[in-house]
Every structure is written in structure tokens, then in C-alpha cells.
C-alpha angles and dihedrals in degrees: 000000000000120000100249083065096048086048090051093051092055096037081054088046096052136069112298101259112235120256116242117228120214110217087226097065093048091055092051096054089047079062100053093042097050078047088053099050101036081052091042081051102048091048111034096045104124125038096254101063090062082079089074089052091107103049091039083050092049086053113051076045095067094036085049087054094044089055093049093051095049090054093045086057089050097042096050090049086052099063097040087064096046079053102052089047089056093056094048087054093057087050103058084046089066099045092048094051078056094059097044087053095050094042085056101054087048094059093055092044089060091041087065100041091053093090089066110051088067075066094049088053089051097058095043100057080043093053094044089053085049091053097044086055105044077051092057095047100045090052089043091109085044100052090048103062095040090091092052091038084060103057089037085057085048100055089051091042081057099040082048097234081145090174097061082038104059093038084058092048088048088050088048099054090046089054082062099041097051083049093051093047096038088055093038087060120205123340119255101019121111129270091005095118123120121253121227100236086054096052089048091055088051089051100048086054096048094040094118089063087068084049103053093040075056088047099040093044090052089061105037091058087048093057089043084048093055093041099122089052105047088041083074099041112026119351095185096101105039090057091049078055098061095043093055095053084041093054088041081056103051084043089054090049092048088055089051112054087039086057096053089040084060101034097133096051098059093228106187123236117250109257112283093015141175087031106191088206081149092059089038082062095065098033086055090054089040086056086036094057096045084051093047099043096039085057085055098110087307088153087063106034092105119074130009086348104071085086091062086030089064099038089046073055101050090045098041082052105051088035084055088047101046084054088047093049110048096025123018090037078061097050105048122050126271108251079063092084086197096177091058102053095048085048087054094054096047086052088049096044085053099051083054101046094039098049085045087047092046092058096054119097097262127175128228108275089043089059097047087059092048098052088038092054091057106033095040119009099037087052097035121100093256081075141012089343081071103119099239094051093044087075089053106040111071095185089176088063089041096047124224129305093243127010131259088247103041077054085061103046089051095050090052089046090050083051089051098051091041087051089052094051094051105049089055084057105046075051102054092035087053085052097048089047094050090041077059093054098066093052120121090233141070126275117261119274125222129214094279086056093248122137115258137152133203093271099088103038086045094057087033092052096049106048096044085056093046084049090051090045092045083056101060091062097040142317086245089066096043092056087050091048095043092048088047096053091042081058098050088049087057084054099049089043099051082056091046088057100048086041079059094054098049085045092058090044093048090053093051089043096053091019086099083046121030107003110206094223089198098059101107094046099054080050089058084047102055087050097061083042084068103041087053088048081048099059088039085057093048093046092048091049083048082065100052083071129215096286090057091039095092088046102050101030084110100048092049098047090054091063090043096053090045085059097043085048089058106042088055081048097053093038086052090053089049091057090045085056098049088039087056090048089050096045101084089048087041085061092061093041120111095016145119091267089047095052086049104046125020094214092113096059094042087048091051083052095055087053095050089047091061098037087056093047079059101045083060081074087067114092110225151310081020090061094060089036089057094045087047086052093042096058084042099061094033081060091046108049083045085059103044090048084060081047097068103057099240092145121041113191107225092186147004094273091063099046088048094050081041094051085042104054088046082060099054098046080046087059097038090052094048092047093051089039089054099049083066102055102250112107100074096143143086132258101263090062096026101108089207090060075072088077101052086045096061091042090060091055096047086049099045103115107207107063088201087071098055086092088072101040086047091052090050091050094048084052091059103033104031096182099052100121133212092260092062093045085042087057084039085062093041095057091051093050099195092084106132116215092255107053092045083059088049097046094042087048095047086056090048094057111036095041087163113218113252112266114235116264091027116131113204126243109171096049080067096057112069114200110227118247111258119241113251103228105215121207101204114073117255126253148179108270112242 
């Protein structure tokens, strides 16, 4: 009997053993039981639903069945599948009982073989000493005639057979590599690998084969660095040269795919490589074209010489390319590109030199060669712009020679220099001017017979050829150096104009001494110097351009004003100079000796006459301005002199021969006036129709009218003011009291506003003030 069974009968004999109840379960069945009855409820709620008990009753029982069916299935899957775990489990116990057995037979088995494999160790150092030295043995020829091989690499390497040498040198390094193979034993295999005193015995031996790759690698750069040289005479060389770095190349890329085929097995690179002797070619010619280009005239680069400087580099470069391109391109192969690189180097070389020439302390001239060379020349077809070295260049990629901005600062810097320049000129040209001034001669006449002297042609001349040579370099430069040289001429304006008034100054001071007689005539002349700057000025604005017109308008109308300043103050000048000739003949006018001999107004004519020869000298429209002046000032003084009361009429006779004798000069001035060509216009703008004016008022001969003739002068002439009409009155000397108050009263209240366009005549006459005639004596005050 098994024990399950014995467990069972006395489980059966003793007390029955109480069931435990999970709490689960009885909620649950709370649950069931409150459904039941809330449905039982529901349904059965009135008598006469009992009726359906039986079929309601037939039907939970069938549901109930169903349900118990459905767990029995599940259940009884259940347990087939416990069952068939259980088995799987038996069976991984066995198998596992069989391992254990196995591993353990294993073990015993090593711990007896462990005896022989000190054996093992024995015949394996024993097998790698025999291979070293069957290796010796086997290199000793080899290693006896490296040291000759050597000095016989050395003597081709000398003699530059560069091919036999480097065949020699390549026989050589396989000598070492096969050493160093042949002692390292197979790959893969243990303790076969090479000791380090062993490998540094190798490399002392074979120390002359560093040497000579030293030796060999001297000479071949110095054939690739006088390339260009030896492809004219004899190209032998340089062609062994290239087929020694192609077949280092092709070396260095053997080494290295058998180094990444072998990368896990951390094979070692044989000793100097990868060599780049490929990249150290073009490094070589790189280095050769900065040598050869820095010997072309360097010593005199700085100075007048960087002209010549620039043109020795244009020619030494085409000439270098010329030689690239139909001798050294043939003799290298063609993924070289040689002609590009070296274009490339030149291109390089000349980004250096230039931005070291741009930071020295050049002139002017220096710097326009400069900017010329690499905006025109270096472009240009004469140099990289020739159609077969366009496909090669890429100057976008390059860059270019100088910056935008370094452009820029030179061309600031050339602004600076010419501005420099110029100003001395314009200094030394004012000098010489005023020093012409002081001749005893006239000034020079042009061919329109007007007065002129060197000053402006000079100006004129040189910044209309700094203008030309800005422009060969850009129009941007042109517009900086043009407004540079419009603001120099306000300068030297501004100190022309104060040159004119101590030239004036200096003519009133000495004119009771030493009289210059060709002053007038040097002021003419410096009128028609400004009307020729003027035009230079115009003609220079013209220049900028209309896109430019809004940027520099401000810069063209300073120069412009300046102009326009000096000639009103030369013209002023001028009438200074013709008031101070009248005033001798405007002492004696409008006196007793005037109103008894016309001799004063026909001297003041004279006076006027020769002024006005003079003013012919004038280009226009001064010449007209200065005529126009001329008549004004003549009317004004006139009227001032009546201003002043030097004639009062007693009776009608003498303000009739007063009025008579006004309109006379008024006709002898007009008539002169109008033999020179000035007096173009009518009466009612004409400033000598003032005079007659004014006669007819002295000879009107019924004071009470003088109301009406007042109001038709103030029409014509607004800013005449009760002071002028008051001394009116008082040269006539018949004005009752009454009508001077009405009069006066009349011009208090009309005071008429000025019309445009007017120019005043009577604000620049001032009445004198009249003279308070006291009754009672006069006596020191106590």
C-alpha cells in the first residue's frame, strides 16, 4: 500500500477536518442570492405570475447545467496540461543527471592530461628558436651585402639616378620586412610574436635604409622644386621624380588595405610609413612658387618700384604657366591637374604678398597700381581672364586676391594720399595767385578777351585728372575722390575769399601811399576765376551721376555757395572800389558849383564809362550783374547826396533850375548807361527813373499837390519812409505846415507791404539826422 493511501485511511478514521471558507466566495454568494431575489421579486410581483414558476424554473436549470458543463470542460483541460508539465519536468531531470555525468568524466580526463602540456610548452619555444634561426640563416647573404648596398644607394642617390636608386632603397625595405616577418613567425599562432629587443636589433642593422629614404627624399624635392627649370632644359629628372612619389603612393596604399584587411589582427605598419610623398609634391611646388615669386625685383618692391614689382609678377607668372602647361602637365599624370594647382599657388602666393603689400605705408600712386593690378590686370585676359586658364581657375572657390573690405581700406587710403596732394596744391596754387596779384601788370586774357589767371585752370585741371585716374579703378572710387576733391575746393574757397578781403583791406590801407593800379583788374579776374571753378564744379557733380545725385547734393552745393560767397564778395569789392573813385565828383554834387557847371555829372560819367570798359573783362552773367550794380550805386549815392540838404530851394526858379538840372544828369546817365549795354529795362524798374521822380516833385509848383505826387512815388518805390519824403519837403522849401502833417499822415497810414520781387532802394539810404538848433547859448555845465 503507497503512502497516499495510508494517509487517506487515517485521514477517513479520524475526526472530519473542518473546511476552510474563503470570504470571497461568501460575498459572492451574498451577491447571487440579493440578484436572485431583487429578479424573484421583479418577476414574480402580482398572483398571477406564479403561474409561469415552472417554466422560469425549467429554465435557470438548464442555464445551471450548461454552466456546469462548461467548468467541467475547463477543469478537465486544466489538468491534462498540469499533467503533461509534470512529465516534461521528469524528463529534464534525466538529461541533466546525463550531463553531470559527462562533465564529470571530462574533468578527469584534463586532470590527467595536464602533465603533457608542460611538454607541449617545451617544444614550442624549442620550434620558434629553430625558426628565427633558419631565418637567420636563410637572410644571412642578404644581410651581408646590406652594408655595401647601402653605400652603393648612396652613390646613385649622389650622382641623382634617382630610378636605380630608389629600386635599390625598395629592395632594401623588403629585405626588412621579410626579417621582421620571417622572426615574427606566422600570424595567429601563440607566442610568435616579435620581442622588442629583437625588432630593435633589426632596426639598428638596417639603419642606413632610414638614411638613404632621408637622402633620396632631399634630392627628389629638389628636382620637383626646380621643375620648371629642368622641364626646358632636361625633363629626365623631373619625370623619375614623379615616378618615384607615384610608385610611394601606390606602396602607402598596399600597406593600407592590407592593414584594414588585417585589422583585427593589429598588423603593424612597416617603419616611415605611410609616406605622403604625393601631398609632399605639391607641397614642394607650393614652397617653389612663393621662393620664385618672392626673388622677382623684392628689394625693390617698396616705393616707386611696386609698379615694376607687379608687372616683373604678371610676366614671371605667365611665363611659369606657359612652361606648366606645354611641358611639366606632360610629364606628370593627368589626375595631377598640374595647372591647377599651380594656379592655385600662385593664387595663394598672391593673397599673401598683396595683403602684406596692402598694410605697408604706400603713397598714392603706389596704391593705384596696386588696386589697378587686381581689379583689372590680374582678371584681364593678359593674365587668369585667358580663355584656357578660365576652365581651370575657380576664383569664387579661391577667394579673391584682396577683401572686400581690404578693397575698401585702400581705396580710402588712396582717397586719403590724393586729398593730401591736393590740398598742397590748391596751397601752393592760392600762394602763387595772391603772389600775382601783387604784379605790376595785368592779369592774363583769354581768348574772349576776359581777365583770368593759372589758379583756376590749375584746380580745374587736377581734379578732373584725379577724377579720369579714379575711374580706372571704379566708379566708386571716382565718386570718393570727386567729392573729395569738391570739398577741398570749398576749402580753398572759403580761404580765397578771405585772401579777397585782405586784399581789399590791404588796397584801402596803402591806396593813399602806394596805390596798386591793377587792382581792379586782378578782382575782375578773380570773378571770372570763379565762374570757371564754377563750371569745373558743375562738370565734376555732372560726374557723380543721377543715382548718386540725392547722396552727394550736399556735398556739390557747398562748393557752390562757397563760389557764389566770393564772387558778392569780389563784386562788392569791385563797387567799394568805383564808390571810392565817385566820391571826389559826389562832394561837389548837388551844390552851387553843380547847378552852375555840368562838369560833375559828366566826370562821374567818365568814371562810369571806364568802370564799365573794365566790367567787359567779366564773363557773363557777372558782367551784366556788375553793370546792373554799377547803375544802382551810381542812383543811390545821387540820392543820398539829395539826402543830405545840401541845396535848399528859396523860390520856384531854383527848384526849377534844381529839378532841371536832376533831370539832365538823369538823361546823361541813362544815355551813358545805355551806350554800355546795361540799361535794358523799362522805367518802372530802372533805378535812374528815381531821379526824375524826385525832380518832378521838387518842381511841382502847387505844394498842395504834393499829396498825389507822394502817394505815386510810394507806389513805385514801397520802402521809401517818412524821413526821406520830410527832407523831400525841406529841399523844396514852400511846404506849409499842413500839408507836411498830411503828407506825413497819408505815409503813416498807407505804408504799403513790399511786392515780391521788389529790391529796395530807399532802406539803403539813411537820412542824416538833422541838427537841434538850441536858443539859449551854450555853456560848461557846473
Amino acid at each position: 500500500m503507497s503512502d497516499g493511501d495510508k494517509n487517506g485511511q487515517d485521514n477517513h478514521g479520524d475526526a472530519p477536518v473542518p473546511v476552510e471558507v474563503w470570504p470571497e466566495l461568501e460575498r459572492a454568494e451574498c451577491l447571487a442570492r440579493g440578484a436572485a431575489l431583487k429578479w424573484a421579486s421583479g418577476v414574480f410581483c402580482r398572483p398571477e405570475h406564479l403561474e409561469r414558476l415552472g417554466q422560469y424554473r425549467k429554465r435557470e436549470s438548464q442555464r445551471t447545467a450548461s454552466i456546469h458543463s462548461r467548468l467541467k470542460s475547463v477543469v478537465q483541460s486544466y489538468l491534462e496540461g498540469v499533467d503533461w508539465g509534470l512529465g516534461q519536468l521528469r524528463e529534464a531531470r534525466a538529461e541533466l543527471r546525463e550531463v553531470s555525468h559527462d562533465l564529470h568524466k571530462a574533468d578527469l580526463e584534463s586532470r590527467k592530461n595536464s602533465e603533457e602540456v608542460t611538454t607541449l610548452e617545451t617544444l614550442r619555444e624549442i620550434s620558434v628558436s629553430h625558426r628565427q634561426l633558419l631565418a637567420a640563416v636563410s637572410n644571412l647573404p642578404r644581410l651581408y651585402k646590406v652594408r655595401s648596398m647601402v653605400l652603393e644607394t648612396e652613390r646613385l642617390v649622389e650622382s641623382r639616378r634617382l630610378l636605380e636608386a630608389h629600386a635599390r632603397l625598395m629592395e632594401l625595405e623588403r629585405w626588412q620586412d621579410e626579417v621582421l616577418q620571417q622572426l615574427q613567425g606566422p600570424r595567429g599562432l601563440p607566442g610568435t610574436r616579435l620581442t622588442s629587443e629583437d625588432e630593435e636589433l633589426v632596426r639598428n642593422y638596417f639603419s642606413g635604409v632610414g638614411r638613404l629614404v632621408d637622402a633620396l627624399a632631399k634630392e627628389l624635392w629638389a628636382v620637383v622644386g626646380s621643375g620648371l627649370s629642368l622641364a626646358c632644359q632636361n625633363p629626365t629628372l623631373f619625370v623619375s621624380a614623379v615616378r618615384i612619389v607615384e610608385r610611394e603612393e601606390a606602396l602607402d596604399q598596399m600597406f593600407l588595405e592590407e592593414r584594414r584587411s588585417t585589422s583585427g589582427q593589429n598588423t603593424p605598419m612597416p617603419p616611415g610609413r605611410p609616406r605622403c610623398w604625393r601631398d609632399r609634391f605639391f607641397k614642394v611646388m607650393e614652397e617653389a612658387v612663393s621662393a620664385r615669386f618672392r626673388s622677382v625685383s623684392y628689394l625693390h618692391t617698396r616705393g616707386p618700384g611696386l609698379a615694376s614689382h607687379l608687372s616683373a609678377l604678371q610676366h614671371c607668372i605667365m611665363g611659369d604657366l606657359s612652361t606648366v602647361r606645354h611641358f611639366l602637365e606632360q610629364c606628370v599624370p593627368s589626375h595631377y591637374r598640374l595647372t591647377r594647382a599651380y594656379l592655385r599657388f600662385c593664387h595663394q602666393f598672391l593673397q599673401n604678398h598683396l595683403g602684406l603689400v596692402s598694410g605697408w605705408e604706400l603713397e598714392g600712386g603706389e596704391i593705384f597700381a596696386v588696386l589697378n593690378w587686381v581689379l583689372h590686370i590680374y582678371n584681364s585676359s593678359e593674365m587668369m581672364g585667358e580663355p584656357a586658364l578660365v576652365v581651370e581657375l575657380d576664383i569664387d572657390d579661391m577667394g579673391p586676391l584682396i577683401s572686400q573690405e581690404g578693397l575698401e581700406q585702400l581705396q580710402n587710403k588712396y582717397v586719403q594720399k590724393v586729398r593730401k596732394s591736393v590740398s598742397e596744391w590748391m596751397h601752393k596754387a592760392l600762394e602763387v595767385e595772391l603772389t600775382d596779384w601783387q604784379r605790376d601788370q595785368e592779369p592774363d586774357i583769354d581768348h574772349e578777351g576776359c581777365y583770368h589767371t593759372s589758379l583756376p585752370t590749375i584746380i580745374a585741371q587736377m581734379l578732373e585728372e584725379n577724377a579720369r585716374v579714379a575711374l580706372m579703378i571704379s566708379e566708386s572710387l571716382r565718386d570718393q575722390t570727386i567729392q573729395m576733391g569738391l570739398y577741398e575746393m570749398e576749402n580753398l574757397l572759403s580761404r580765397f575769399r578771405d585772401a579777397i578781403i585782405a586784399f581789399g583791406k590791404e588796397h584801402r590801407r596803402d591806396s593813399a601811399i602806394n596805390s596798386n593800379k591793377f587792382y581792379l583788374h586782378y578782382l575782375l579776374a578773380c570773378i571770372n576765376n570763379c565762374i570757371i571753378l564754377k563750371t569745373s564744379t558743375e562738370s565734376l557733380q555732372q560726374q557723380l551721376g543721377s543715382f548718386h545725385s540725392n547722396r552727394y547734393s550736399r556735398i556739390s552745393l557747398g562748393p557752390l555757395a562757397a563760389l557764389d560767397r566770393a564772387v558778392r564778395k569780389a563784386c562788392r569789392l569791385v563797387m567799394d572800389h568805383l564808390l571810392f573813385e565817385l566820391q571826389p565828383h559826389l562832394q561837389e554834387l548837388l551844390s552851387r558849383t553843380w547847378l552852375d557847371q555840368g562838369e560833375v555829372t559828366q566826370n562821374m560819367c567818365g568814371v562810369l564809362e571806364r568802370h564799365c570798359e573794365f566790367y567787359n573783362r567779366v564773363r557773363q552773367p557777372c558782367r551784366q550783374r556788375l553793370k546792373e550794380e554799377c547803375q544802382w550805386l551810381t542812383v543811390v549815392e545821387y540820392v543820398r547826396t539829395l539826402m543830405q540838404k545840401r541845396v535848399v530851394c528859396k523860390n520856384s526858379d531854383e527848384r526849377n533850375q534844381l529839378a532841371q538840372r536832376m533831370t539832365q544828369d538823369t538823361q546823361q546817365l541813362r544815355d551813358h548807361l545805355q551806350s554800355m549795354e546795361t540799361d535794358g529795362t523799362t522805367d518802372e524798374v530802372n533805378p535812374t527813373a528815381l531821379i526824375t521822380a524826385l525832380a518832378d516833385i521838387i518842381s511841382l509848383k502847387d505844394p498842395n499837390m504834393l499829396i498825389l505826387m507822394i502817394s505815386e512815388l510810394v507806389s513805385k518805390y514801397p520802402d521809401i519812409s517818412e524821413e526821406h519824403v520830410s527832407v523831400l519837403m525841406d529841399v523844396r522849401g514852400d511846404v506849409p505846415k499842413d500839408v507836411r502833417k498830411s503828407v506825413l499822415d497819408f505815409l503813416e497810414q498807407s505804408a504799403p507791404p513790399l511786392p515780391q520781387g521788389y529790391r529796395p532802394i530807399f532802406t539803403e539810404i539813411l537820412v542824416p539826422s538833422s541838427r537841434i538848433q538850441f536858443c539859449l547859448p551854450t555853456a560848461k555845465c557846473t
